[in-house]
C-alpha positions in Angstrom: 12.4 -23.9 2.7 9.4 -25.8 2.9 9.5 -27.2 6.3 11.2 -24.0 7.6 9.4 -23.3 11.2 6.7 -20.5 11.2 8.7 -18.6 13.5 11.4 -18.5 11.9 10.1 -17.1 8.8 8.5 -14.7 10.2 11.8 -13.8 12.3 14.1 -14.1 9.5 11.6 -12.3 6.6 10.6 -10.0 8.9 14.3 -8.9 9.7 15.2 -8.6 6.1 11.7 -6.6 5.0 11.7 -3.9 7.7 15.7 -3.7 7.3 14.7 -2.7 3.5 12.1 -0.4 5.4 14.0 1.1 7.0 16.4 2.0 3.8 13.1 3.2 2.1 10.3 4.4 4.1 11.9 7.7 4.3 12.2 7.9 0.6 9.0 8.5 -0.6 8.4 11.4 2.0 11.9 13.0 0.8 10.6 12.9 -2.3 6.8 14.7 -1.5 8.7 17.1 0.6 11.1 18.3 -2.3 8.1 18.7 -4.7 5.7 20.4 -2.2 8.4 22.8 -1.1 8.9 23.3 -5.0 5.5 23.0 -6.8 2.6 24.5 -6.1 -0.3 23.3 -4.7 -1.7 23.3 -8.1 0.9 21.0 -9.6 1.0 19.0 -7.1 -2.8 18.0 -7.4 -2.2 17.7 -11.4 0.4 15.2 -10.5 -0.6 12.9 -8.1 -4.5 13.1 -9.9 -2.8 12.0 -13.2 -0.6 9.6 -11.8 -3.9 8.1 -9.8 -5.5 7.7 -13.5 -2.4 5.8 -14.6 -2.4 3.4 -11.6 -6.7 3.3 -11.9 -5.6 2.1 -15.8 -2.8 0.0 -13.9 -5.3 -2.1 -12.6 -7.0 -3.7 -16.4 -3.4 -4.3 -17.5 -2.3 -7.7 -16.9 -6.6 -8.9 -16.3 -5.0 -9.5 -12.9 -3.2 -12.9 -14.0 0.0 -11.6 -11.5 -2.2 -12.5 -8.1 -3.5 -15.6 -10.0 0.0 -16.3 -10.3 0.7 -15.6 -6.8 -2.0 -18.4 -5.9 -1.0 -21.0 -7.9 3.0 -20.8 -8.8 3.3 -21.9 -4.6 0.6 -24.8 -5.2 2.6 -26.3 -8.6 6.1 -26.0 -6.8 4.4 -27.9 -3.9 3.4 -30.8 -5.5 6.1 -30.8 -7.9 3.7 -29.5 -11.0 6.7 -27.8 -12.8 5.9 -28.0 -16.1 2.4 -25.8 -15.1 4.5 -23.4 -13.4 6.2 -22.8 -16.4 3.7 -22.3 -18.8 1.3 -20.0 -16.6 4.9 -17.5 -16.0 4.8 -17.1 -20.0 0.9 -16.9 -20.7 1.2 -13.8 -18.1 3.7 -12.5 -19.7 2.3 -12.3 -22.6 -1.0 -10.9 -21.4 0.8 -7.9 -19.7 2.7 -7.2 -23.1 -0.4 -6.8 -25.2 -2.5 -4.8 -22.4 0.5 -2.5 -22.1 0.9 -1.8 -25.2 -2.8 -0.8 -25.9 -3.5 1.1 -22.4 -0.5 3.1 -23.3 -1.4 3.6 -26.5 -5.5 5.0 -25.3 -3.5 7.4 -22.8 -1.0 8.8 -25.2 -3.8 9.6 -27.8 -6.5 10.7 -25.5 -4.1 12.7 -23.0 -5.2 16.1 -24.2 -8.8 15.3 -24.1 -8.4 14.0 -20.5 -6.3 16.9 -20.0 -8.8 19.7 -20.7 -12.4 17.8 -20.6 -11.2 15.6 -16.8 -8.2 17.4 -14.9 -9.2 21.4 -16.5 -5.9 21.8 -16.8 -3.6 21.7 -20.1 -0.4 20.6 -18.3 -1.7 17.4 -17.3 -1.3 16.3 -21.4 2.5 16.3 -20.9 2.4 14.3 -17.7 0.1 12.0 -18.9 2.2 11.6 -22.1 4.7 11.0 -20.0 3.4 8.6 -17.6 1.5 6.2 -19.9 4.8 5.0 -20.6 4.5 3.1 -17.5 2.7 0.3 -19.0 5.7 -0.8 -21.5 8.1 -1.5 -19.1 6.5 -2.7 -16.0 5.7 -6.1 -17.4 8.7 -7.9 -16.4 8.7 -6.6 -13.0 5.1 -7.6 -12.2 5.8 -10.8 -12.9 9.1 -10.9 -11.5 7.7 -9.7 -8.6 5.1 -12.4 -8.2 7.9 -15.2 -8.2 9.7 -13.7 -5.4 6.7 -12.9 -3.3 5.3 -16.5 -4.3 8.5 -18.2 -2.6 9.0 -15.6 0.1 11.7 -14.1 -1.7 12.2 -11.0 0.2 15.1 -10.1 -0.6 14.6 -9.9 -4.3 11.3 -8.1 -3.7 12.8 -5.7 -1.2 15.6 -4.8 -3.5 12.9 -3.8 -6.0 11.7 -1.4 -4.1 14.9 -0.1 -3.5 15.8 0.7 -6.8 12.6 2.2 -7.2 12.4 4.5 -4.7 16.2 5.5 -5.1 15.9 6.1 -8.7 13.4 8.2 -8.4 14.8 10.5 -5.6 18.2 10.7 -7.5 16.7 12.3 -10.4 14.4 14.4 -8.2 17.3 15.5 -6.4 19.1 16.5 -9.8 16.1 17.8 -10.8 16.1 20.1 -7.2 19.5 21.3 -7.6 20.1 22.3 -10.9 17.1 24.3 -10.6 15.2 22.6 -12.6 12.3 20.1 -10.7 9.2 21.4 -12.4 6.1 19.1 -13.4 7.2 17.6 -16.0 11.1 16.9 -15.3 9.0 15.2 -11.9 7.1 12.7 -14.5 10.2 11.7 -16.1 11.8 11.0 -12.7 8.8 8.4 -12.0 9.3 6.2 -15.5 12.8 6.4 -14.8 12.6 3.8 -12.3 10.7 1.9 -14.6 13.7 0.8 -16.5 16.2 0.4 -13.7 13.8 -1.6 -11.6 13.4 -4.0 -14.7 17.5 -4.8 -15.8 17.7 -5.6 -11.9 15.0 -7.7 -11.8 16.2 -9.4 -15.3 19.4 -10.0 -14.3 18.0 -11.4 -10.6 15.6 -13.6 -11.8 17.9 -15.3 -14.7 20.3 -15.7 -12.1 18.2 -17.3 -9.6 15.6 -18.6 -11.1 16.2 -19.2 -15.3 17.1 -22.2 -14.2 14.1 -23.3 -14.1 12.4 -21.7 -17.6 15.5 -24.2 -19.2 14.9 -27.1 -17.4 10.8 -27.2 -17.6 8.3 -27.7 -20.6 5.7 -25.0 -21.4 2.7 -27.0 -22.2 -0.1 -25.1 -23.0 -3.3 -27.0 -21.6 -6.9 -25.5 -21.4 -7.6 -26.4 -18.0 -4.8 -24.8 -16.8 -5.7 -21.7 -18.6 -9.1 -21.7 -17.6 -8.4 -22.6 -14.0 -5.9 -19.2 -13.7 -8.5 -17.4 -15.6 -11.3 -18.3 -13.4 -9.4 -17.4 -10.4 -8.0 -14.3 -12.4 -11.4 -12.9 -13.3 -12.6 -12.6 -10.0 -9.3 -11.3 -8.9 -10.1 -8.8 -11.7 -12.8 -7.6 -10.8 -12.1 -7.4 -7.2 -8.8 -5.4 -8.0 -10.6 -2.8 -10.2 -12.9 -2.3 -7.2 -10.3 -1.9 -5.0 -8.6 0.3 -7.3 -11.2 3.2 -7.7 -11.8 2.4 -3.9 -8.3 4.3 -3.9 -8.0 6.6 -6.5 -12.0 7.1 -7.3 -12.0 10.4 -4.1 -8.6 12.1 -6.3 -10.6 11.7 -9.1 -14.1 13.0 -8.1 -11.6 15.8 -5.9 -10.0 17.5 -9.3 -12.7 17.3 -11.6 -15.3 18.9 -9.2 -13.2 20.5 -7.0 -10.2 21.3 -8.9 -6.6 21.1 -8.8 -5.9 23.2 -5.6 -8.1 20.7 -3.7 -6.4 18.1 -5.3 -3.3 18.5 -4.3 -4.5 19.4 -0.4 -5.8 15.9 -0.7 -3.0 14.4 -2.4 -0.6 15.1 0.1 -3.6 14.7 3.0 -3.5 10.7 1.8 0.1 10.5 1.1 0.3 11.4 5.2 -2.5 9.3 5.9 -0.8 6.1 4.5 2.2 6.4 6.7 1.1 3.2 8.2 1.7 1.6 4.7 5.0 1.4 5.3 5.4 -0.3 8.3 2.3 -2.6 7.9 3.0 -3.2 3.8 6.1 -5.4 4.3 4.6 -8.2 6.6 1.2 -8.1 4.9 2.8 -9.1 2.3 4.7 -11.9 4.1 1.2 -13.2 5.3 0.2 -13.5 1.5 2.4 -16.6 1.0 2.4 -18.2 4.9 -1.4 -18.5 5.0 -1.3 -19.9 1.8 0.9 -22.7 2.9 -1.0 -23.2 6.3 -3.8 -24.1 4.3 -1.9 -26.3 2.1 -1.2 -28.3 5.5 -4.4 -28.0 7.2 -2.4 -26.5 9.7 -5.3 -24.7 11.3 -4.3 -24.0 15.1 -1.1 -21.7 13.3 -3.5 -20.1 11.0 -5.7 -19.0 13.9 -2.7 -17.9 15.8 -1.2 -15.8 13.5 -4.7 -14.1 12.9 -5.1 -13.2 17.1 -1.1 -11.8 16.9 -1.4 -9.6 14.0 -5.4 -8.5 15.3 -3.8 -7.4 18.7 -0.8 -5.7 18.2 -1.5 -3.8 14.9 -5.0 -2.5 16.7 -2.4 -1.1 19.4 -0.2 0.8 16.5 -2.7 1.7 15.0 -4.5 3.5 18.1 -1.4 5.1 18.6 -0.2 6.7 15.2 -4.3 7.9 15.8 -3.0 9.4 19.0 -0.3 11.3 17.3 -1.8 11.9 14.1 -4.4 14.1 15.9 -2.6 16.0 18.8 0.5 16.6 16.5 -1.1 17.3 13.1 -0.3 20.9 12.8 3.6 20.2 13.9 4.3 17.4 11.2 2.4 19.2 8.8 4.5 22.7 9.4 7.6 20.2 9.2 7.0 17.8 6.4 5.5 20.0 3.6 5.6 23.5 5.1 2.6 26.1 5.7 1.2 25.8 2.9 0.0 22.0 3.0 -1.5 22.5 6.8 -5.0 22.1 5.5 -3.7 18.5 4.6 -2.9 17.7 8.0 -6.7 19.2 9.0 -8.0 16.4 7.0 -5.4 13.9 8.7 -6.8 14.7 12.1 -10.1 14.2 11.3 -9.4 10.6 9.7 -6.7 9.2 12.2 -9.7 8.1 14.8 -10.6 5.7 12.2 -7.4 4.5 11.0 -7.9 1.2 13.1 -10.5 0.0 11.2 -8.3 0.5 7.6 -6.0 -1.9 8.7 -7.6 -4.7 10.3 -9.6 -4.6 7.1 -6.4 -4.9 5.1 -5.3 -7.7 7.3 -9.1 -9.6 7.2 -8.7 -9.1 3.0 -5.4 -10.8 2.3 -6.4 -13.6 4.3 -9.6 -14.3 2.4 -7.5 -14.0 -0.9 -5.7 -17.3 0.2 -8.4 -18.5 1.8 -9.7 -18.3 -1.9 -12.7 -16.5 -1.2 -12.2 -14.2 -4.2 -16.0 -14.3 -4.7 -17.1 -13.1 -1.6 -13.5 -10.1 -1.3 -15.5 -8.8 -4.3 -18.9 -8.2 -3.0 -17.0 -6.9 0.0 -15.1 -4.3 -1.8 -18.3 -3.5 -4.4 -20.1 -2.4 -0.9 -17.1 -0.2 0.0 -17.2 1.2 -3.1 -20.7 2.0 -3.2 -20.4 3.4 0.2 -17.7 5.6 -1.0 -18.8 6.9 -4.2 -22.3 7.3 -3.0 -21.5 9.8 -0.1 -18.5 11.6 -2.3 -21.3 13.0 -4.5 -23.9 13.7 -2.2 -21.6 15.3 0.1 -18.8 16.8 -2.0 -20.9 17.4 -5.2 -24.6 18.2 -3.6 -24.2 19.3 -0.2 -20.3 21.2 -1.4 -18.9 19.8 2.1 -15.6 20.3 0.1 -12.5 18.1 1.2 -14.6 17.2 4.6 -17.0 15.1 2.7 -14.1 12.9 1.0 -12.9 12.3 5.1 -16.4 11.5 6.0 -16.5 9.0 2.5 -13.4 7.1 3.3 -14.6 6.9 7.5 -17.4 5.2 6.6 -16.6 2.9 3.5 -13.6 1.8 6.3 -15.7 1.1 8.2 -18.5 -1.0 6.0 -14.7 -2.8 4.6 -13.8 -4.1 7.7 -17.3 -5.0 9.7 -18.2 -7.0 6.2 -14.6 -8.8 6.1 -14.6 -9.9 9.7 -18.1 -11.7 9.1 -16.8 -13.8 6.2 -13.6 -14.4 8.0 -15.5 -15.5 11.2 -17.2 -17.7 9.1 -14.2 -19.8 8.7 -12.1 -19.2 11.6 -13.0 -16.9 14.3 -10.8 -14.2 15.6 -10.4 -13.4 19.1 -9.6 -10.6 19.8 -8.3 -9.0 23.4 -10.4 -6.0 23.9 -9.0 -5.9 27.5 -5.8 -5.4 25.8 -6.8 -3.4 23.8 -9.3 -1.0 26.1 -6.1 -1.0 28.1 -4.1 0.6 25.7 -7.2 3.3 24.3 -7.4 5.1 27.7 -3.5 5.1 28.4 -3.0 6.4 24.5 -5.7 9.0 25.2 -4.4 10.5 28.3 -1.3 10.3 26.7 -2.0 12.1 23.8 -3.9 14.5 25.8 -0.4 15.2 27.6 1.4 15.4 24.6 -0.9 17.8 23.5 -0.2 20.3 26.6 3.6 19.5 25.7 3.6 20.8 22.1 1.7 24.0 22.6 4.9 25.2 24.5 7.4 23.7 22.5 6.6 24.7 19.1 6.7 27.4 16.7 4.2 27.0 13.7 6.5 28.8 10.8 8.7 27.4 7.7 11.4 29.0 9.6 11.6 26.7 12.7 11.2 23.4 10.9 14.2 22.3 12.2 14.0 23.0 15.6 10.7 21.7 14.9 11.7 18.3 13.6 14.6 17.5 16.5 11.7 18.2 19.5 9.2 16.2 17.2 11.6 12.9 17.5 11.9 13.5 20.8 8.1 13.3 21.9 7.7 10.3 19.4 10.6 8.5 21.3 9.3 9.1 24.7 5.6 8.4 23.5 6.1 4.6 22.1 8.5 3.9 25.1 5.7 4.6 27.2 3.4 2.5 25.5 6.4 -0.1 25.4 6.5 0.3 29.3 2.8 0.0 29.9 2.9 -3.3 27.5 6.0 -4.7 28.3 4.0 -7.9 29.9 2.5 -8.5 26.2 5.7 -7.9 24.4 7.2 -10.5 26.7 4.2 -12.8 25.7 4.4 -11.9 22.0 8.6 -13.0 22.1 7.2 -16.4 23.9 4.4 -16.7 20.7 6.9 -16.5 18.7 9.1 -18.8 20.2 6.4 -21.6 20.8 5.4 -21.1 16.8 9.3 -21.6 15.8 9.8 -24.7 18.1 6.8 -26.6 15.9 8.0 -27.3 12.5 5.6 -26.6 9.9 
């Protein structure tokens, strides 16, 4: 699969990871709407702030030797170093086994001081009891998961996620209708994934790749270990950055603010990452490609690919800004009900900025195989400051409330992505098409501008038309992106030709 054409990765991957997409992007929003429609708001914010802890704890528990892995398992298959590729899938292994088992042991015993002394609140003990078992079956699957995304394995990775997200809504759903979803039935439902996830993964991986644990020495060598630990304790620290970068506003949110505000924000970022899922699967494909551009100097491609995905994710990202603030109070009436709408006042007040989340995302995995862990450090240490800093002064000081958190994120995107695009400059400029793209900002604005006039007559803003609701909402997203297909249908012609010219050169 080596010599594979570009194109034809990206053709075939792509296929099979928005095909999975498709199967699960709904899921997860299922899932928030049957627990906001059930919960409280209260319960909700206990949740989702607990679970952030969890994932915040996530981060120390394998010293990030999984992305190490990520780097070098490609490198040792490529030049045939198979006994190395052996040995570093065990020493991880290991490490995530002994982290686990403390972490969940620091949670289970200090979940009723975190409970009353962090999240005010005596019913987040149970669901922290419950979710610290999260770190004694996830060790597999990390590692699992770093194979397949190591050799492009989308399938296998895909499928993970599909027994994830599947697991979890079946027992939601049991949960639902026998009555009996409350906070802590929902906890169970999110560990219970845990162990289906990992027998699918076991039985994949022996069957695909044990192979190669049989045929292949583990040799323990101290250059290799320092050489993945070096790498890894960047990684480390860059992760943990990036972490509270994520979860650091939930957290300030419910012990300041409390749990009501909590869960407004919970389900305010929940909406907010909606582009996750259509941007996450192909992210994830660049991980492994530029790595293996690199590997053949095989610049030209690398600066191709970096132009494609710059142009047309600033243009979907423009437009979900478009919708997100002309149709905020609609999805929000239709997605988690009345009681949620100050969630969607947040989302309007972010979406203008969403642009500049994810050409940061795109600028950050590419400096993580360009191997410029170093410098994705300081990067995300000044976006952290940035966030942290103006979370206290204006949540805590000035009591801007959950405005102060928008304002926070705004401007730490911001810092993210103008400090990411220097460094990636630095190696390989990016040009980008701002005709293209100032094309497509004043035909989204009028359009949304339209749409806006459109809804105002269309829609009723109760629980009791979500329905009706819903059906006019999929019509006016239809006819918005085929309008922006029509106005771009000279640059989706183009990107098919890209495309093309990338598959007919063999990498």
């Amino acid at each position: 699969m080596q010599d594979q054409p570009l194109g034809q990765k990206l053709i075939k991957k792509g296929f099979w990871l928005y095909f999975f997409m498709l199967l699960t992007a709904p899921v997860g929003y299922i899932i928030k709407v049957l627990i906001s429609n059930t919960l409280s708001v209260e319960d909700v914010g206990i949740f989702y702030s607990v679970f952030g802890l969890v994932m915040l704890f996530a981060s120390y528990h394998d010293l990030w030797l999984t992305e190490a892995l990520q780097y070098y398992l490609p490198k040792y298959w490529i030049h045939k170093e198979y006994n190395n590729y052996k040995t570093i899938l065990y020493v991880t292994i290991l490490a995530q086994i002994l982290t686990g088992i403390i972490i969940s042991l620091c949670l289970y015993f200090g979940a009723d001081w975190l409970a009353i002394n962090h999240f005010w609140s005596p019913a987040a003990a149970g669901v922290l009891k419950t979710l610290c078992r999260y770190f004694l079956g996830v060790n597999f699957i990390q590692v699992a998961g770093s194979v397949y995304i190591s050799f492009q394995d989308i399938i296998a990775s895909s499928l993970v996620d599909f027994v994830k997200y599947y697991s979890v809504l079946w027992f939601t759903l049991v949960f639902w209708i026998t009555h009996t979803l409350t906070l802590d039935s929902y906890s169970l439902a999110w560990i219970v994934w845990v162990f289906f996830s990992m027998i699918f993964s076991l039985i994949w991986f022996k069957k695909k790749y044990g192979y190669t644990l049989q045929k292949w020495v583990f040799s323990p060598n101290m250059l290799l270990f320092t050489k993945q630990i070096k790498y890894a304790s960047w990684i480390f620290l860059g992760a943990n950055v990036a972490t509270l970068f994520g979860q650091i506003d939930q957290q300030i949110i419910v012990h300041f603010l409390g749990s009501k505000a909590a869960g407004y924000y919970s389900n305010y970022w929940s909406l907010i990452m909606i582009y996750s899922l259509i941007t996450w699967p192909l992210l994830s494909l660049i991980f492994p490609l530029v790595n293996e551009l690199i590997q053949k100097n095989d610049h030209k491609k690398l600066e191709l690919l970096q132009n494609t995905f710059y142009k047309y994710f600033s243009l979907l990202w423009i437009s979900l800004g478009g919708l997100f603030l002309t149709l905020w109070e609609v999805i929000a009436i239709v997605l988690f009900g009345e009681k949620f709408l100050y969630s969607w006042t947040l989302v309007s007040y972010l979406s203008p900025f969403l642009i500049f989340s994810i050409l940061y995302t795109i600028n950050y995995w590419i400096m993580a195989w360009l191997g410029k862990v170093k410098q994705r450090v300081k990067i995300l240490a000044w976006g952290l400051l940035t966030n942290v800093s103006l979370n206290l002064i204006l949540i805590v000081w000035l009591w801007w409330w959950l405005t102060g958190a928008v304002i926070a994120i705004a401007a730490s995107w911001i810092v993210l992505w103008g400090y990411s695009l220097h460094y990636i400059n630095a190696f390989q400029k990016i040009d980008f098409d701002w005709k293209f793209f100032i094309k497509n900002s004043i035909f989204i604005v009028v359009l949304s501008i339209m749409t806006y006039f459109v809804w105002s007559k269309l829609f009723v803003l109760q629980d009791a038309f979500r329905l009706t609701n819903l059906w006019y909402l999929l019509l006016i997203g239809i006819i918005y992106y085929c309008l922006i297909a029509a106005v771009n249908y000279k640059s989706i012609i183009s990107l098919i030709w890209e495309v093309k010219q990338m598959r007919n050169h063999r990498s």
